[in-house]
TIBAZA-596409 format. One record per atom (N, C-alpha, C, O): chain; residue in three letters; z negated, y negated, x negated. Coordinates in nm, 4 decimals, decimal comma, m for minus. Layout:
REM residues N
+-------+-----+----------+----------+----------+
: chain : res :       pz :       py :       px :
+-------+-----+----------+----------+----------+
:     A : ala :        Z :        Y :        X :
...
+-------+-----+----------+----------+----------+
***
This chain:
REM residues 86
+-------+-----+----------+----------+----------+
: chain : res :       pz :       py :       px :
+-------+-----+----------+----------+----------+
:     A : unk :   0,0000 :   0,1185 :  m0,0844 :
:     A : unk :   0,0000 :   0,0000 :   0,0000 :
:     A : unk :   0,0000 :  m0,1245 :  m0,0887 :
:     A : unk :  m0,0695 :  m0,1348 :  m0,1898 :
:     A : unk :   0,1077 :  m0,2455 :  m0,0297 :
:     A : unk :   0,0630 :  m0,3063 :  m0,1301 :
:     A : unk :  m0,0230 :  m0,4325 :  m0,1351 :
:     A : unk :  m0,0330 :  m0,4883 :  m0,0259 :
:     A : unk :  m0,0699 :  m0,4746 :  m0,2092 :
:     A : unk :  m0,2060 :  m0,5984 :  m0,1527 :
:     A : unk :  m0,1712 :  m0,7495 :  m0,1046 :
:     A : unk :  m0,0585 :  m0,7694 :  m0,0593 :
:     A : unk :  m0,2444 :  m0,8342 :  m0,1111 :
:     A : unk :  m0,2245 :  m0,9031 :  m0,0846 :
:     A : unk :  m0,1232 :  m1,0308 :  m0,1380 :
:     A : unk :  m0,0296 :  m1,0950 :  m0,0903 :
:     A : unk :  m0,2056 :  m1,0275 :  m0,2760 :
:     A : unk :  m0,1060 :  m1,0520 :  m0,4083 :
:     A : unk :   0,0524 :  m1,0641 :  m0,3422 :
:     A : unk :   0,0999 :  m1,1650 :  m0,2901 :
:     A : unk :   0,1138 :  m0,9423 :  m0,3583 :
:     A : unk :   0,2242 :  m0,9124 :  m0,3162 :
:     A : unk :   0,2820 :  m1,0135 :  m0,1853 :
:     A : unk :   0,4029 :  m1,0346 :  m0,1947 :
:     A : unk :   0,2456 :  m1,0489 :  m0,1206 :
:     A : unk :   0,2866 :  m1,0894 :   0,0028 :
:     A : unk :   0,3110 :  m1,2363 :  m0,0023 :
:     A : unk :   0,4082 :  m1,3014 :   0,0359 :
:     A : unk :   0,1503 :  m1,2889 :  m0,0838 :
:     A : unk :   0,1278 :  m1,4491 :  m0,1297 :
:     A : unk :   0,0755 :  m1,4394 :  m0,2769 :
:     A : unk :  m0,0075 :  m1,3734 :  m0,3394 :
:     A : unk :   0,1541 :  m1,5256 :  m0,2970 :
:     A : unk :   0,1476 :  m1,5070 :  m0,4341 :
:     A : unk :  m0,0238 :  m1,5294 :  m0,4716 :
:     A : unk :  m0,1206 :  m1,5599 :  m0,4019 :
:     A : unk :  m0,0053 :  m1,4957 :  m0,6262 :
:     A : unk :  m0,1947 :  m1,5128 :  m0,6726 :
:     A : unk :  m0,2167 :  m1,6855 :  m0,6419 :
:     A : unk :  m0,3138 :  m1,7378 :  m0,5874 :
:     A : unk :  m0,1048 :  m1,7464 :  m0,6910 :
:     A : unk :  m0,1188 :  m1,8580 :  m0,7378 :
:     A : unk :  m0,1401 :  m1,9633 :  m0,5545 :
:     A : unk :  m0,2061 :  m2,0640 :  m0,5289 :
:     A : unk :  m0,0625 :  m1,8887 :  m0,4789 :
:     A : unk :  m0,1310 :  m1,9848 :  m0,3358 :
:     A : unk :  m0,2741 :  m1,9292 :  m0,2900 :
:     A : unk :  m0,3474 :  m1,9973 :  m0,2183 :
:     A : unk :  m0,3126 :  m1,7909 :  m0,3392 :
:     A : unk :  m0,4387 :  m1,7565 :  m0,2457 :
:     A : unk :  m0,5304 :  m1,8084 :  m0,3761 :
:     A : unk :  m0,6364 :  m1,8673 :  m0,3545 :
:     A : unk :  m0,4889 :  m1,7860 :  m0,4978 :
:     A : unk :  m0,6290 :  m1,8903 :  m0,5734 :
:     A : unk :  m0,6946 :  m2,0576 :  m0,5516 :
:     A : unk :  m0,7869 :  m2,1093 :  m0,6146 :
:     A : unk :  m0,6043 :  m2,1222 :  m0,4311 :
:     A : unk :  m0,6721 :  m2,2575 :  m0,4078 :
:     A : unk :  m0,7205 :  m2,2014 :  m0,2558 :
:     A : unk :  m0,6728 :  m2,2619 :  m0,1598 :
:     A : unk :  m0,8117 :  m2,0901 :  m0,2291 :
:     A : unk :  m0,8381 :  m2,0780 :  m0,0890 :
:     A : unk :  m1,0034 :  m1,9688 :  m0,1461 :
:     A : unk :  m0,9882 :  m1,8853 :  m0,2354 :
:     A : unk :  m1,1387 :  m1,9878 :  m0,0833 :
:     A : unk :  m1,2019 :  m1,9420 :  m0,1460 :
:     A : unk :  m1,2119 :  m1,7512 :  m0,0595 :
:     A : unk :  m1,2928 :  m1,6670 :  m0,0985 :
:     A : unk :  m1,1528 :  m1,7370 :   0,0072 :
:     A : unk :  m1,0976 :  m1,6136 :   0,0461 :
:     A : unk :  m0,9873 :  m1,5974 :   0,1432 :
:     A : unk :  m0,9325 :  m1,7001 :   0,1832 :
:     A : unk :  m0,9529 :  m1,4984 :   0,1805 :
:     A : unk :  m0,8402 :  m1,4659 :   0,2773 :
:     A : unk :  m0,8217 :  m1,5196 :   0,4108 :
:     A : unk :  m0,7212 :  m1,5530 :   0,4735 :
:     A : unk :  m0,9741 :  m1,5188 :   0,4436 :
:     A : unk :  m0,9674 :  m1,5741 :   0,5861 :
:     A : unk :  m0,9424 :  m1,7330 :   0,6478 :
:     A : unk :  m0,8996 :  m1,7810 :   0,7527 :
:     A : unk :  m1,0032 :  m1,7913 :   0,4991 :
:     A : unk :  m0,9694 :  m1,9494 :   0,4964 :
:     A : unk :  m0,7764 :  m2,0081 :   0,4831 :
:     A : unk :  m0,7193 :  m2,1048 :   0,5336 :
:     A : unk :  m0,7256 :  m1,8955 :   0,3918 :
:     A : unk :  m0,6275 :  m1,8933 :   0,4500 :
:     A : unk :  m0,5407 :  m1,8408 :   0,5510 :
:     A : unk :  m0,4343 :  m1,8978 :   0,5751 :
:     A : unk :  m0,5569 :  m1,7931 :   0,5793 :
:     A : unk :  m0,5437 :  m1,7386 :   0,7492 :
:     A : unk :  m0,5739 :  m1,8765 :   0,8397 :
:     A : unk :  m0,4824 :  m1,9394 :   0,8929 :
:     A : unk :  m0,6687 :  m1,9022 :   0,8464 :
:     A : unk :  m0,6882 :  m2,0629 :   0,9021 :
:     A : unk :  m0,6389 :  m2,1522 :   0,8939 :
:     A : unk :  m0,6310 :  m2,2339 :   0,9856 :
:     A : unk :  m0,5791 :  m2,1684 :   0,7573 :
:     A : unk :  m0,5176 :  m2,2953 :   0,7442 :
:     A : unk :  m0,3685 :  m2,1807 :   0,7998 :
:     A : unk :  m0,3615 :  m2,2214 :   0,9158 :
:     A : unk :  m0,2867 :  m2,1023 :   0,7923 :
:     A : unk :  m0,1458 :  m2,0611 :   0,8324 :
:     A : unk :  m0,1850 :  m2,0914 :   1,0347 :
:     A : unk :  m0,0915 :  m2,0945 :   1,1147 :
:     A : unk :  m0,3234 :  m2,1084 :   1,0772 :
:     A : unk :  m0,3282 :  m2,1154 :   1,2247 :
:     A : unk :  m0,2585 :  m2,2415 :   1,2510 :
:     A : unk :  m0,1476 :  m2,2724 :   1,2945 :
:     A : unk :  m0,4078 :  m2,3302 :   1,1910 :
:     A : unk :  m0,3697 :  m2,5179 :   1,1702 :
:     A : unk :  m0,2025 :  m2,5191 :   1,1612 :
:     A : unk :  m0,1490 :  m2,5398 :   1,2701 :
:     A : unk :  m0,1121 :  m2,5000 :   1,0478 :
:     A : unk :   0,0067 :  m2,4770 :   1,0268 :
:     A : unk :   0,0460 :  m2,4783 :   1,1650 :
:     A : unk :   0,0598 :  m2,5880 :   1,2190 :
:     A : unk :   0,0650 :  m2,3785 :   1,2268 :
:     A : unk :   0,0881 :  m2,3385 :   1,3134 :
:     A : unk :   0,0674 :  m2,4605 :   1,4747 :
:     A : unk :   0,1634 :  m2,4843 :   1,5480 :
:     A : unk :  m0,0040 :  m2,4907 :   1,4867 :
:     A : unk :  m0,0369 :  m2,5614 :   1,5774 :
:     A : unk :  m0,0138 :  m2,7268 :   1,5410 :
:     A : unk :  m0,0289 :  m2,8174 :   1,6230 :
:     A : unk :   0,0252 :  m2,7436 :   1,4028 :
:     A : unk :   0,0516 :  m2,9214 :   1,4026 :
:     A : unk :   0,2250 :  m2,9017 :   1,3477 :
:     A : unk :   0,2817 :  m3,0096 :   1,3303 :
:     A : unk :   0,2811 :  m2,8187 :   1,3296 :
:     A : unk :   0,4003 :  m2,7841 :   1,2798 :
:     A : unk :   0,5278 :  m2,8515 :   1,3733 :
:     A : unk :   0,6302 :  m2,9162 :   1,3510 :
:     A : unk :   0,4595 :  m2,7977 :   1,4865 :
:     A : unk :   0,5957 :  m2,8415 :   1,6186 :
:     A : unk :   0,6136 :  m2,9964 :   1,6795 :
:     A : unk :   0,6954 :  m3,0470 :   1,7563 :
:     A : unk :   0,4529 :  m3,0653 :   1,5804 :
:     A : unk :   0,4555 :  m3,1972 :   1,6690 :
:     A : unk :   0,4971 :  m3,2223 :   1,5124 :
:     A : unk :   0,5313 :  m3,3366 :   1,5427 :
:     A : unk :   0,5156 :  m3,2187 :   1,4173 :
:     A : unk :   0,5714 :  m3,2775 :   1,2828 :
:     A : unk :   0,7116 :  m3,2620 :   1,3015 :
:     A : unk :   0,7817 :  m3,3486 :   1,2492 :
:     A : unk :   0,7775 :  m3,1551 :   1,3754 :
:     A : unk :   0,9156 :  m3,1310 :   1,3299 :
:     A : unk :   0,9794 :  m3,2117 :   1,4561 :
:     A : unk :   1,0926 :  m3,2555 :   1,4354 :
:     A : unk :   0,9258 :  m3,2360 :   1,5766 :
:     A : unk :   0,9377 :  m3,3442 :   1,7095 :
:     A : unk :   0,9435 :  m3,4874 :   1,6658 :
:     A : unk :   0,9932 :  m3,5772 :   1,7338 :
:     A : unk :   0,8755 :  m3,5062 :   1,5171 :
:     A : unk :   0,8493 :  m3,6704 :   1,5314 :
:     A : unk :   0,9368 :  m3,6825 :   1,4027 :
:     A : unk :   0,9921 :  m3,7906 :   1,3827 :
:     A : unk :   0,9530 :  m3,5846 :   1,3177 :
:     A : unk :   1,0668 :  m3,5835 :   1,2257 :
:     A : unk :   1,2381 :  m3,6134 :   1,2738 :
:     A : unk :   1,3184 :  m3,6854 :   1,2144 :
:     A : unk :   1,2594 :  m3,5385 :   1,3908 :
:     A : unk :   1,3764 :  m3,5633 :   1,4379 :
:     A : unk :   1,4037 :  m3,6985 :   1,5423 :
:     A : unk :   1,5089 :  m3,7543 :   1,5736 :
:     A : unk :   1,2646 :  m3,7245 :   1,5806 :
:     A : unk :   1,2354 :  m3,8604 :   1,6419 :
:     A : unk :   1,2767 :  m4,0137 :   1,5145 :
:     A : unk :   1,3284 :  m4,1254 :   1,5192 :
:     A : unk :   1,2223 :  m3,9354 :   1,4289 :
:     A : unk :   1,2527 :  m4,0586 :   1,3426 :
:     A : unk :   1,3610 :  m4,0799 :   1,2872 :
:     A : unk :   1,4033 :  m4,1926 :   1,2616 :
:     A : unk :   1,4216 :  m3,9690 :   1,2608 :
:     A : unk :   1,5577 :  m3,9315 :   1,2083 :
:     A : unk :   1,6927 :  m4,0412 :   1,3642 :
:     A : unk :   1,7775 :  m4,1300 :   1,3549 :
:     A : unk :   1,6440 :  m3,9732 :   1,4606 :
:     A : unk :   1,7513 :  m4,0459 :   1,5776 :
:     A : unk :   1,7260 :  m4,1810 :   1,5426 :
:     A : unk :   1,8155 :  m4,2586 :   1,5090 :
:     A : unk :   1,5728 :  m4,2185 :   1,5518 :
:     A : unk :   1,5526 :  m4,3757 :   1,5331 :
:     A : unk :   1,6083 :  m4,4638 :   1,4552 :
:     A : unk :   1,6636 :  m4,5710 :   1,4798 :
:     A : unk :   1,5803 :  m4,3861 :   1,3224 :
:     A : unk :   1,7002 :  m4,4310 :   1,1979 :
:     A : unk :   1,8414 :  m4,4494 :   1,2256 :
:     A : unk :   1,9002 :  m4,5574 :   1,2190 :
:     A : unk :   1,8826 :  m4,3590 :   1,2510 :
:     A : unk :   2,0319 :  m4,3496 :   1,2882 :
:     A : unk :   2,0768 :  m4,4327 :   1,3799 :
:     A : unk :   2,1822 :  m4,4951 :   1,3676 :
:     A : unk :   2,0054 :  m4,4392 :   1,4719 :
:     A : unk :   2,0105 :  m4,5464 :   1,6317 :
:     A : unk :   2,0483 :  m4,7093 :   1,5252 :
:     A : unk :   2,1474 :  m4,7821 :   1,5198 :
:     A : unk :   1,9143 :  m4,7115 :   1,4548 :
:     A : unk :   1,9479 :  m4,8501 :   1,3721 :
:     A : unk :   2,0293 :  m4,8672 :   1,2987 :
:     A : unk :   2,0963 :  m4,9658 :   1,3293 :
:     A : unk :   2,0629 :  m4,8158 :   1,2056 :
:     A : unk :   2,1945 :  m4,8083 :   1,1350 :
:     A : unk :   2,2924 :  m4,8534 :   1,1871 :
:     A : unk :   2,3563 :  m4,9550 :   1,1597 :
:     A : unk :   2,3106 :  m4,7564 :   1,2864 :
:     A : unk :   2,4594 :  m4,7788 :   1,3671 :
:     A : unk :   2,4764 :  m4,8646 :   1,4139 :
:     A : unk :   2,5876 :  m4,9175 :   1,4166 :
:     A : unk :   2,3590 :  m4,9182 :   1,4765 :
:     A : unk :   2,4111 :  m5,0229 :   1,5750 :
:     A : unk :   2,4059 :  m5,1581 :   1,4775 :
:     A : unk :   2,3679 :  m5,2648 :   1,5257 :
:     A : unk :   2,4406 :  m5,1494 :   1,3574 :
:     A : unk :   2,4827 :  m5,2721 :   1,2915 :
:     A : unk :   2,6307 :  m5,2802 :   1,2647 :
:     A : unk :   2,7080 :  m5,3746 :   1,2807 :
:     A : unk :   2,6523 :  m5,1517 :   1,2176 :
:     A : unk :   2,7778 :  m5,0917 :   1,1380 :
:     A : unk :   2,7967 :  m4,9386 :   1,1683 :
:     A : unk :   2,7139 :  m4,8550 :   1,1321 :
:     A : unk :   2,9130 :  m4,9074 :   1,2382 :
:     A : unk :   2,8836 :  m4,7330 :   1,2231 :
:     A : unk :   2,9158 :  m4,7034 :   1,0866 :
:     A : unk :   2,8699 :  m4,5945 :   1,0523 :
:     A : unk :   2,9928 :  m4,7769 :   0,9783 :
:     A : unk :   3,0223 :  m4,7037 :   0,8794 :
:     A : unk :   2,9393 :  m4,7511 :   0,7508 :
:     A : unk :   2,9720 :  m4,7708 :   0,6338 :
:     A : unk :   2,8267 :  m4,7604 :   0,8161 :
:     A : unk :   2,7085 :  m4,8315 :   0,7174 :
:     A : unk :   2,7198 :  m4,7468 :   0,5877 :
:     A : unk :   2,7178 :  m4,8085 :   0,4812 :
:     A : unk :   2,7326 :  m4,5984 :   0,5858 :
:     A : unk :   2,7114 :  m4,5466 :   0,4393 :
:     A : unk :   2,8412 :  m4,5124 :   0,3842 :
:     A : unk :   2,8433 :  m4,4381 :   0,2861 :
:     A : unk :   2,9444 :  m4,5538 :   0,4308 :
:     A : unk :   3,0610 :  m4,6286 :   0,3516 :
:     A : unk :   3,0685 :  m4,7439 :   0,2878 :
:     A : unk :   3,1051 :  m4,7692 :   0,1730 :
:     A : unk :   3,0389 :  m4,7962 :   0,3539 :
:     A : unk :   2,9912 :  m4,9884 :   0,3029 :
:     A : unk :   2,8751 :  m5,0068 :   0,2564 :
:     A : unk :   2,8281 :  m5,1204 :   0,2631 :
:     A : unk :   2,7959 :  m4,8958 :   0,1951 :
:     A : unk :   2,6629 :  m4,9456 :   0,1360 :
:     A : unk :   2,7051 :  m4,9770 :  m0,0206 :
:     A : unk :   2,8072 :  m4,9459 :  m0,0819 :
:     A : unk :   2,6319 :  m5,0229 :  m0,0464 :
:     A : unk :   2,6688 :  m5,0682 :  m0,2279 :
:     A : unk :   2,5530 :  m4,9983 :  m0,3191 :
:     A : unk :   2,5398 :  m5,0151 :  m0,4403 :
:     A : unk :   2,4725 :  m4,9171 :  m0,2360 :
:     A : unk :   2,3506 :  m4,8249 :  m0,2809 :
:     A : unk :   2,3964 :  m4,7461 :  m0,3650 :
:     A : unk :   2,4694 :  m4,6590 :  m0,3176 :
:     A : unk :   2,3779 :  m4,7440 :  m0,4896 :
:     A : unk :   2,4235 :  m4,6581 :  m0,6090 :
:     A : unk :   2,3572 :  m4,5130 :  m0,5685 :
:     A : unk :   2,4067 :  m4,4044 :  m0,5985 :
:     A : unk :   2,2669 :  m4,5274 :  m0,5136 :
:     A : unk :   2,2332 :  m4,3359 :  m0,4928 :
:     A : unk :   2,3347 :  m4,2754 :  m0,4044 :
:     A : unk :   2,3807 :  m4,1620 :  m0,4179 :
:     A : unk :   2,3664 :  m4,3625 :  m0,3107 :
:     A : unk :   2,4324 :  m4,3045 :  m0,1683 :
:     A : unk :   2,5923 :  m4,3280 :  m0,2331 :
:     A : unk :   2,6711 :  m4,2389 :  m0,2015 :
:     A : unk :   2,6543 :  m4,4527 :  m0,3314 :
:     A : unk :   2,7712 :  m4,4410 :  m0,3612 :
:     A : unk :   2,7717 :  m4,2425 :  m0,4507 :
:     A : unk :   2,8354 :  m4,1384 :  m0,4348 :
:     A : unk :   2,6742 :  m4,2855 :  m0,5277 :
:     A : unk :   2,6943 :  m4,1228 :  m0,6106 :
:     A : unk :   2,7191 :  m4,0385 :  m0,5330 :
:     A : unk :   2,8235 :  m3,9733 :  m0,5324 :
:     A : unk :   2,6159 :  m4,0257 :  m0,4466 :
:     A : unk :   2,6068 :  m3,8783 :  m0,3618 :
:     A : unk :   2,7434 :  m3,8800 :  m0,2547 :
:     A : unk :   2,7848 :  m3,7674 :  m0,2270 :
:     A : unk :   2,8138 :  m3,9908 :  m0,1947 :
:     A : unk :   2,9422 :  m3,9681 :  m0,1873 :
:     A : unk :   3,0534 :  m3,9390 :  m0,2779 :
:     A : unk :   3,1248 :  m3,8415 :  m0,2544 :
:     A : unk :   3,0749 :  m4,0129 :  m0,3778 :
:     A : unk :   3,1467 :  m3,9584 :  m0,4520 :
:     A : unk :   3,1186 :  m3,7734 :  m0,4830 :
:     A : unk :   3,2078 :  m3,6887 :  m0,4884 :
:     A : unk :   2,9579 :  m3,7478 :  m0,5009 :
:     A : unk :   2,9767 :  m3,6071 :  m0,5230 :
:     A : unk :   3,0135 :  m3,4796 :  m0,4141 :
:     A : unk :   2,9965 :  m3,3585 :  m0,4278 :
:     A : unk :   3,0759 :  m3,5651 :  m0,2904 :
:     A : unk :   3,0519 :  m3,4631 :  m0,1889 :
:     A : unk :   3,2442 :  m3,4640 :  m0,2005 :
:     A : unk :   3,3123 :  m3,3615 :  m0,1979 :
:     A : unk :   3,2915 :  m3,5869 :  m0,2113 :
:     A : unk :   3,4522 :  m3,6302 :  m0,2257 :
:     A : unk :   3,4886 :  m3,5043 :  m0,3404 :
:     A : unk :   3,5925 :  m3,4383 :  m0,3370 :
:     A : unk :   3,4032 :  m3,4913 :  m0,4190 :
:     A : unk :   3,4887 :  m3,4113 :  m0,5173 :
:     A : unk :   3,4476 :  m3,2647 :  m0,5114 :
:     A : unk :   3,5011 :  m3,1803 :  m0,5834 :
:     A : unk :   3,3372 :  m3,2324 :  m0,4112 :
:     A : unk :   3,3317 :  m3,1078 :  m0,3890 :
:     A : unk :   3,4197 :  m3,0315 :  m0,2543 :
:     A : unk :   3,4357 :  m2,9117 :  m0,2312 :
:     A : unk :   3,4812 :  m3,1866 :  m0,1574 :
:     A : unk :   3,5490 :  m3,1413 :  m0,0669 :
:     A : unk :   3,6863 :  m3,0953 :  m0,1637 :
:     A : unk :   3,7348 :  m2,9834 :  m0,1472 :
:     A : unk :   3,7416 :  m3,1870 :  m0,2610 :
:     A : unk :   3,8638 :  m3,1685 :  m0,3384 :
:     A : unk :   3,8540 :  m3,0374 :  m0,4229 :
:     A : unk :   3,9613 :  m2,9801 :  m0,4417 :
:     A : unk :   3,7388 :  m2,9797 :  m0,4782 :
:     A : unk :   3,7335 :  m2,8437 :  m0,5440 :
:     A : unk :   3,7335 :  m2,7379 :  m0,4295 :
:     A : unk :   3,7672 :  m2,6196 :  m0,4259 :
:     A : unk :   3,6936 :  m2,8067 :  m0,3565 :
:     A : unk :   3,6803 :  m2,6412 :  m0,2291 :
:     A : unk :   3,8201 :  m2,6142 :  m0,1721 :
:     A : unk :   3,8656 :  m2,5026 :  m0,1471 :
:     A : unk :   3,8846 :  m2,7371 :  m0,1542 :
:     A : unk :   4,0578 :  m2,7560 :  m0,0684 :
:     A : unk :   4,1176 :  m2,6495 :  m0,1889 :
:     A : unk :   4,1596 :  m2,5375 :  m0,1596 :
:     A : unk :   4,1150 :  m2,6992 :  m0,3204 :
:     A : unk :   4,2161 :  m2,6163 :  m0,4342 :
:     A : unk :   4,1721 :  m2,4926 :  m0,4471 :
:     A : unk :   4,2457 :  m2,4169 :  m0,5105 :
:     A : unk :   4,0254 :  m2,4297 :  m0,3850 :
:     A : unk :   4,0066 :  m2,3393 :  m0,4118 :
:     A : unk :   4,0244 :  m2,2443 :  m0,2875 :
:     A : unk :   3,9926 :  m2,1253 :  m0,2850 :
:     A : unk :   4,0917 :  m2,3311 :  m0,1639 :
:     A : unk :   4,0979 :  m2,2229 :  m0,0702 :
:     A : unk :   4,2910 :  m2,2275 :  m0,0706 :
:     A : unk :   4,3599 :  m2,1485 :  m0,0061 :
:     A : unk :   4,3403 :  m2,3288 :  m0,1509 :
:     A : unk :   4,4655 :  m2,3039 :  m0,1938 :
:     A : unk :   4,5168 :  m2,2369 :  m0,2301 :
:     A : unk :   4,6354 :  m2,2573 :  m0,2563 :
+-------+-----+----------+----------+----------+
***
């Protein structure tokens, strides 16, 4: 059989002073999880709601060097994927 170890690692059940405390906290988890992932996508629309309604093509026209990069890196992964289904 195999123990516990195995399942969770040593290294998450060594910040818990036994099994059952974690077990408790995977309950907690459990019960604040669905109102985090409700107010995550709440905020996410909210964002987006604002954005748009300035500019829909706000992250075309941004001059944000993170967001220019990370377009450019998606432009050249659409262009490697096209030649590679060529």
């Amino acid at each position: 059989m195999l123990g516990l170890e195995f399942i969770f690692s040593k290294q998450r059940l060594e910040h818990y002073k036994d099994i059952n405390e974690h077990f408790e906290n995977l309950k907690l988890i459990s019960k604040i999880m669905p109102k985090i992932a409700i107010l995550e996508i709440y905020l996410r629309n909210a964002l987006d709601y604002e954005l748009n309604s300035n500019c829909k093509e706000w992250i075309k026209t941004s001059d944000n060097p993170f967001l220019l990069a990370k377009i450019n890196e998606f432009k050249d992964k659409d262009i490697k994927s096209y030649h590679a289904l060529a």
